[in-house]
N, C-alpha and C positions, 0 to 999 in steps of 0.2 A: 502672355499675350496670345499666343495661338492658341493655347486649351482656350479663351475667352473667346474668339473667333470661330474656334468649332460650335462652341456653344449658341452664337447668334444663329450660324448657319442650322443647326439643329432645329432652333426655334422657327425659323422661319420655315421649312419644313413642317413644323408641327401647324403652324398659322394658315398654312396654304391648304393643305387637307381638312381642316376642324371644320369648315361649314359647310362641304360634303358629305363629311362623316354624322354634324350632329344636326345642320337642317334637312339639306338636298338631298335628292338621290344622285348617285354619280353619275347618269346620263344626263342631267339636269346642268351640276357642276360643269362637267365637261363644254356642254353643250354655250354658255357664259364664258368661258376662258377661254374657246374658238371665237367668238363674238369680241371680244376684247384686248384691243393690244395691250395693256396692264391695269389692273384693279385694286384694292384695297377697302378693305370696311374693317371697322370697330362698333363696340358698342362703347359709346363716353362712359355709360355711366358705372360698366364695371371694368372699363381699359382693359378690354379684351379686344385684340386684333381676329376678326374671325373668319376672313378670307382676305388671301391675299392672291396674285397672280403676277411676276416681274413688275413689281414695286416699286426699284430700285430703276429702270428701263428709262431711259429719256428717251422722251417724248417732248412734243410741240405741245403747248398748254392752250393754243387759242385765246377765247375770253375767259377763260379761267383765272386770266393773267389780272383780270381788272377786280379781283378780289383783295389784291394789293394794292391797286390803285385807290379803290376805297376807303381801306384802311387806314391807307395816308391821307388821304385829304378829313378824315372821321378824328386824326387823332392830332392832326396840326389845330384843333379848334380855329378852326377858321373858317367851320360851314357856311355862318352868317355874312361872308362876304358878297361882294359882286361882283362877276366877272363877265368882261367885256370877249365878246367874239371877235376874233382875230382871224385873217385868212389861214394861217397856220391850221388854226386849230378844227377847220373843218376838211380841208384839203385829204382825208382820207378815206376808206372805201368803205362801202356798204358791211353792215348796219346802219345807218343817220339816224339820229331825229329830226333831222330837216335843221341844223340850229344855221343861224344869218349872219354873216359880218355885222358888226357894231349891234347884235342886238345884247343884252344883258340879262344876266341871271344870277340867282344865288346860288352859290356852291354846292348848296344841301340838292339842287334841283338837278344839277348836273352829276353830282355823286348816283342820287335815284335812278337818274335818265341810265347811266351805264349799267348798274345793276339790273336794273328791271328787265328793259330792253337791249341789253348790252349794246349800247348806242357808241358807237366809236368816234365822234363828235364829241361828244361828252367826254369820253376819256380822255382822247386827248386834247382837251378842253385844260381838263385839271391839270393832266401834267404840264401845259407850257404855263397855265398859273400859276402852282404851286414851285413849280422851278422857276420861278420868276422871270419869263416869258425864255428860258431854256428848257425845253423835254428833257436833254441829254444830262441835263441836274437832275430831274425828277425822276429820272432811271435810275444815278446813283443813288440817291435815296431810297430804292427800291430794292436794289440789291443789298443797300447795308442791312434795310430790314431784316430782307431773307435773312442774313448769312445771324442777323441777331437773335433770331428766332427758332433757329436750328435747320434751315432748308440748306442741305451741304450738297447737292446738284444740281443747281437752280440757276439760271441768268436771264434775267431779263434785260431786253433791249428798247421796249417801247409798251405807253402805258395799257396799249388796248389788248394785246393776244399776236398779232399780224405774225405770217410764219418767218422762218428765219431767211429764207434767200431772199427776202426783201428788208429787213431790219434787222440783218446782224444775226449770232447765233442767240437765239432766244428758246431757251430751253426750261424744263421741270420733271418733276415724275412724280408718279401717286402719290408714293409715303413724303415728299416733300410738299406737296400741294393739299394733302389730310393735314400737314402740319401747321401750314397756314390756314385752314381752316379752322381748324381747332382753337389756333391764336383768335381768330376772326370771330367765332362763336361766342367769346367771352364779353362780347360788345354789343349791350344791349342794342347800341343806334346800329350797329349793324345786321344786328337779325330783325330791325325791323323792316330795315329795306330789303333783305333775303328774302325774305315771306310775302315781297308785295306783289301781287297779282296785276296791278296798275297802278298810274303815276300820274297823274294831271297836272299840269306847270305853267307858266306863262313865265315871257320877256320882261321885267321891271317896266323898262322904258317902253316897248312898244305896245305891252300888251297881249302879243301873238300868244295865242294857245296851242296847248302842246300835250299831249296824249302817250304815255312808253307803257308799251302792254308787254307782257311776261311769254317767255319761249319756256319757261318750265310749265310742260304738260301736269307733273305730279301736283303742281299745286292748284290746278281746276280741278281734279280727280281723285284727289286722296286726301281721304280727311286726318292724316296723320304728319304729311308732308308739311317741314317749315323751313324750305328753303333747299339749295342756296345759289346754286351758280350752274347755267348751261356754258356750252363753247362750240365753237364751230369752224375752220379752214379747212380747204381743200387737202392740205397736208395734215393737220394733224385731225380729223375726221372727227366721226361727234364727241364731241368730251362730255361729262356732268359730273357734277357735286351735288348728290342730294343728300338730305337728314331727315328722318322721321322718328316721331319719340308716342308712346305708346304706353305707359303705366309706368313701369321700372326699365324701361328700355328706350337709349337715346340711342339711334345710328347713323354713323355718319357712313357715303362710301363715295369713293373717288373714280372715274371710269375713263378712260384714256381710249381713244380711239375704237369706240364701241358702238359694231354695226349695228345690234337692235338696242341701244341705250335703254330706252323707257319698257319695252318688254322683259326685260333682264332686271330692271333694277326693281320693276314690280314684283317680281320672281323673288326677289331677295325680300324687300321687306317685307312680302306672306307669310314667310317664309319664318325670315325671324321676329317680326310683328304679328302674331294668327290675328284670324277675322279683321286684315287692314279693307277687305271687302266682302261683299257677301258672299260670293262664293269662290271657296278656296279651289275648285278644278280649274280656275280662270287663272292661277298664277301660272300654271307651266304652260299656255299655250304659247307658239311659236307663231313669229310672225310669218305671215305665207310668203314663196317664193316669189311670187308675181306684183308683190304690194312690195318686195325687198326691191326690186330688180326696176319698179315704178319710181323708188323713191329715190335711188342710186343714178336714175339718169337726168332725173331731174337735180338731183345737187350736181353732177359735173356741168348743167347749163347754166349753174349760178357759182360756179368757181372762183369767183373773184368776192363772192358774200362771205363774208366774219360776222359773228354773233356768239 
């Protein structure tokens, strides 16, 4: 047992170094694993782990968390449903889609609305739904998943991401949140909602129209990106789940409280995608001080926004 343990810890050593050693340069490296309170990528398609950074590290998962929620509500077949709005189910904080007491919608509409726009109405839409108007069922449901799926430091407390001094300890970390992904990925209906850029919907009964546009930058800008998941809280800071696939090469990477998120993770798939743009001296630039320092004040005046 402990020669087997030296062994992981070996490997994970070798996993953390390999994509400094075979894409980046180590200022490069470096410069990503200051940026990021813990990371993880693979490539699917030759299950090779090829950076890692405190993997293992819990963290607050944010909307990262409603990749689960999805799941559930994608695998109970019971998209085609309707579901009536309940004060419950909007009484929580920004993200909205604006959804109304007593208006009505199909499940698949509400599944979309949270992924697309990580709309937290909609999340917790599903879960007092699908918990049969109890949330705190649809969390256990949430966790048996996890724990069936192999996420062994995981709890969820609530459907949407919300940090844990307001709903309980709600926790994840990279390589369990790559693991749910990876579960996730094997599901056509749900990479098709990953990849959607916009979501157009309306009320059954009322008609209201309704609009959930995508917080993933990569996929107006990268023609390689197909998905999957942003996140956002004041505590657990920007999260993302992006995948880009490229000839023989699928990637997935995980980013956990990650100051320049979309500058970094560009950096990555140039890096291990060539020609994901036209020009490759664009992958290492750095984002400037003054645009960090811009964007940093304005998220603590929106401190109370989850996405």
């Amino acid at each position: 047992m402990t020669q087997k343990i030296l062994s992981l810890i070996c490997g994970a050593c070798i996993i953390t170094s390999s994509l400094s050693a075979t894409y980046l340069d180590k200022e490069t490296a470096d410069r990503i694993k200051r940026n990021t309170d813990s990371i993880i990528a693979k490539d699917l398609n030759s299950k090779q782990l090829i950076f890692a950074k405190d993997e293992q590290k819990i963290n607050q998962p944010a909307s990262l968390t409603k990749i689960m929620t999805a799941m559930l509500a994608i695998e109970s077949g019971r998209m085609n449903d309707v579901v009536t709005i309940t004060r419950e189910m909007i009484q929580v904080e920004p993200t909205k889609a604006g959804l109304r007491v007593g208006e009505r919608f199909y499940l698949r509409d509400l599944v979309k609305a949270a992924m697309v726009m990580s709309a937290n109405d909609a999340a917790m839409s599903i879960g007092v739904y699908l918990g049969d108007g109890d949330v705190d069922k649809f969390v256990g449901m949430m966790n048996r998943k996890a724990k069936a799926i192999g996420m062994k430091n995981t709890n969820f407390t609530n459907p949407c991401g919300f940090d844990s001094s307001n709903f309980g300890h709600h926790y994840s970390t990279a390589l369990d949140l790559l693991t749910l992904s990876e579960y996730a990925i094997k599901n056509n209906a749900f990479n098709d909602m990953a990849k959607l850029k916009r979501h157009d919907f309306q009320a059954v009964n009322t008609k209201r129209k309704y609009a959930a546009y995508t917080h993933n930058k990569l996929l107006n800008n990268y023609k390689y990106a197909v998905g999957i998941k942003t996140g956002y809280t004041q505590k657990a800071g920007p999260c993302l789940i992006a995948r880009a696939k490229k000839d023989n090469k699928d990637i997935l990477v995980v980013m956990l409280n990650s100051e320049h998120r979309w500058n970094d993770i560009k950096t990555i798939f140039e890096d291990v995608l060539p020609d994901l743009t036209e020009t490759k001296s664009s992958s290492h630039k750095v984002i400037s001080h003054s645009k960090s320092t811009k964007k940093t004040a304005s998220t603590k005046r929106k401190a109370h926004k989850i996405a």
